[in-house]
C-alpha positions as CSV (number, residue, x, y, z in Angstrom):
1,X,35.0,87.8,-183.7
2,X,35.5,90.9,-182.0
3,X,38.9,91.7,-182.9
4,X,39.8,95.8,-183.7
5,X,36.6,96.8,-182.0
6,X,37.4,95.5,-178.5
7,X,37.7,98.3,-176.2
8,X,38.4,95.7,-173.1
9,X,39.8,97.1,-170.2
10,X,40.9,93.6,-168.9
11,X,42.8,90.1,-170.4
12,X,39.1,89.0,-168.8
13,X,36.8,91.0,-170.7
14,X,38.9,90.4,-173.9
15,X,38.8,86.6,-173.7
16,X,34.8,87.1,-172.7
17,X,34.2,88.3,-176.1
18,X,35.1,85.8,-178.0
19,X,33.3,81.9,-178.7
20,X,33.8,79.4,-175.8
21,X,35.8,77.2,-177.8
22,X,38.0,80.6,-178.5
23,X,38.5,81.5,-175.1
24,X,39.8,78.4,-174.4
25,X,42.7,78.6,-176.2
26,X,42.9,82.4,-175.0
27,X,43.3,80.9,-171.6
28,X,45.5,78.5,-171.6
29,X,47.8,81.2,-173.7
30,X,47.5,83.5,-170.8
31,X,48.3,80.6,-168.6
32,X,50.8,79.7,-169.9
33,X,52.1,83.1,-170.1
34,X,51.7,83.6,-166.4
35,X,53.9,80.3,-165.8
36,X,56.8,81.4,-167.6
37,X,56.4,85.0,-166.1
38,X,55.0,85.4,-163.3
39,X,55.9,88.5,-161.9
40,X,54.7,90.0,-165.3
41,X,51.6,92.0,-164.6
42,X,48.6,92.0,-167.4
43,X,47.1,95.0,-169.1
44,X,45.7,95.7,-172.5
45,X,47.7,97.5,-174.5
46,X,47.0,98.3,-178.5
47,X,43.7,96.9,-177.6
48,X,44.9,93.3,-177.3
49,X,45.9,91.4,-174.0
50,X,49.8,92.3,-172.9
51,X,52.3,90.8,-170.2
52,X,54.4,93.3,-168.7
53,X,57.8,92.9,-167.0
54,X,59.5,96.6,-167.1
55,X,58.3,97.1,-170.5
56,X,55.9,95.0,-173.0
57,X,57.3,91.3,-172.4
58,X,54.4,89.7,-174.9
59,X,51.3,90.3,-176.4
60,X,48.7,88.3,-178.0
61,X,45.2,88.2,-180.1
62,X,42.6,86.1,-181.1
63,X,41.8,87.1,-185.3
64,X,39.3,85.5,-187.6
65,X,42.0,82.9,-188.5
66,X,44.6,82.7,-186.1
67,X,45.8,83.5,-182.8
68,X,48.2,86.7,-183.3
69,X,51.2,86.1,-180.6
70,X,54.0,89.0,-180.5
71,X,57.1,88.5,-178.7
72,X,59.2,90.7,-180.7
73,X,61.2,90.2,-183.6
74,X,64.5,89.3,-181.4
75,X,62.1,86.4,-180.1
76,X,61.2,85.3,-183.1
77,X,64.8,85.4,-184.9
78,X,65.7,83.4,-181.8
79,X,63.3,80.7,-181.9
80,X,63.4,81.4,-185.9
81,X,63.7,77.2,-186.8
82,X,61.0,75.9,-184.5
83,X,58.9,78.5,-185.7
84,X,59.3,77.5,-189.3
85,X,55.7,76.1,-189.7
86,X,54.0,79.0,-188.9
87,X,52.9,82.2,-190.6
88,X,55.6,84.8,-188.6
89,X,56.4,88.3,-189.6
90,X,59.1,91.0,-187.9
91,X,57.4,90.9,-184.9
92,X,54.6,88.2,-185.2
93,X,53.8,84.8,-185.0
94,X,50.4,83.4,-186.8
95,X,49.0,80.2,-184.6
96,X,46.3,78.6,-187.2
97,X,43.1,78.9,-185.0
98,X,42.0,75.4,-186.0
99,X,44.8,73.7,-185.0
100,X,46.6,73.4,-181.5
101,X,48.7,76.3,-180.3
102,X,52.5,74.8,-179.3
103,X,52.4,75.4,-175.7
104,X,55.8,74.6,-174.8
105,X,57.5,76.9,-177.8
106,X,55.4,79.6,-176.3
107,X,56.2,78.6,-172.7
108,X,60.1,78.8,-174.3
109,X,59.6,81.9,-176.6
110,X,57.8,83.8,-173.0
111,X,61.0,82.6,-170.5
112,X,63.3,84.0,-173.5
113,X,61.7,87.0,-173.3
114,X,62.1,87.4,-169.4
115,X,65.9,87.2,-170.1
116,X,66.1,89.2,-172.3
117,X,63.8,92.1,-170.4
118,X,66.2,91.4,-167.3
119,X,69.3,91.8,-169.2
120,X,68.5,94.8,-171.0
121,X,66.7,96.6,-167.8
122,X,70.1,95.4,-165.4
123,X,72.6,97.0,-168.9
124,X,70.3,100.4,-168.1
125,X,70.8,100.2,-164.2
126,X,74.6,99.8,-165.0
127,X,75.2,102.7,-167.4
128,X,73.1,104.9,-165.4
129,X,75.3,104.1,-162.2
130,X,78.2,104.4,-164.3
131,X,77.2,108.5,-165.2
132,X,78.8,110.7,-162.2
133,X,75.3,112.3,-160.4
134,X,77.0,116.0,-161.5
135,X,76.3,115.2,-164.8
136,X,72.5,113.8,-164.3
């Protein structure tokens, strides 16, 4: 697979370079993805497909052996028991390629993560009103 030489400049042309049966599952991710945030916009970011909602919400990878899916570590501590099967790391999540992604933990792990973006970008609106304008 095509994975740390992809220079996409697209979610589309990423997913086109990989197998059909790859893609697939690269698709329904993004789908999914799109249900659970849809006013995120796509870009590619670090070279892999990315979801953006004031700031990176998720991003995510196909590799030789697994599907790469990074909602941040605060994500992953969150959803730390359901994710207990899989490979994970600070900030990742390993999805064995050879075996069906869960779909509805991502669809959960995705809306968790629009929460949290919301929360954190309405706490910055606040303390910025909260600074007098003579001292911005």
């Amino acid at each position: 697979m095509n994975a740390g030489k992809d220079l996409s400049e697209s979610i589309d042309e990423y997913i086109a370079g990989f197998p059909a049966d790859v893609q697939a599952v690269l698709q329904r991710i993004r789908m999914t993805i799109r249900k659970a945030a849809p006013d995120a916009t796509e870009a590619i970011k670090y070279r892999i497909p990315t979801f953006v909602l004031g700031g990176n919400l998720v991003h995510f990878a196909a590799l030789k052996e697994h599907i790469g899916f990074y909602p941040t570590p605060s994500a992953i501590d969150a959803f730390k028991n359901e994710l207990s099967r899989y490979t994970c790391s600070k900030g990742a999540i390993q999805f064995p390629i050879n075996t069906p992604i869960p779909m509805r933990l991502v669809e959960k792990i995705v809306r968790f993560r629009v929460k949290e973006t919301k929360a954190q970008s309405a706490s910055k609106n606040r303390k910025v009103a909260a600074v007098p304008r003579s001292q911005l």
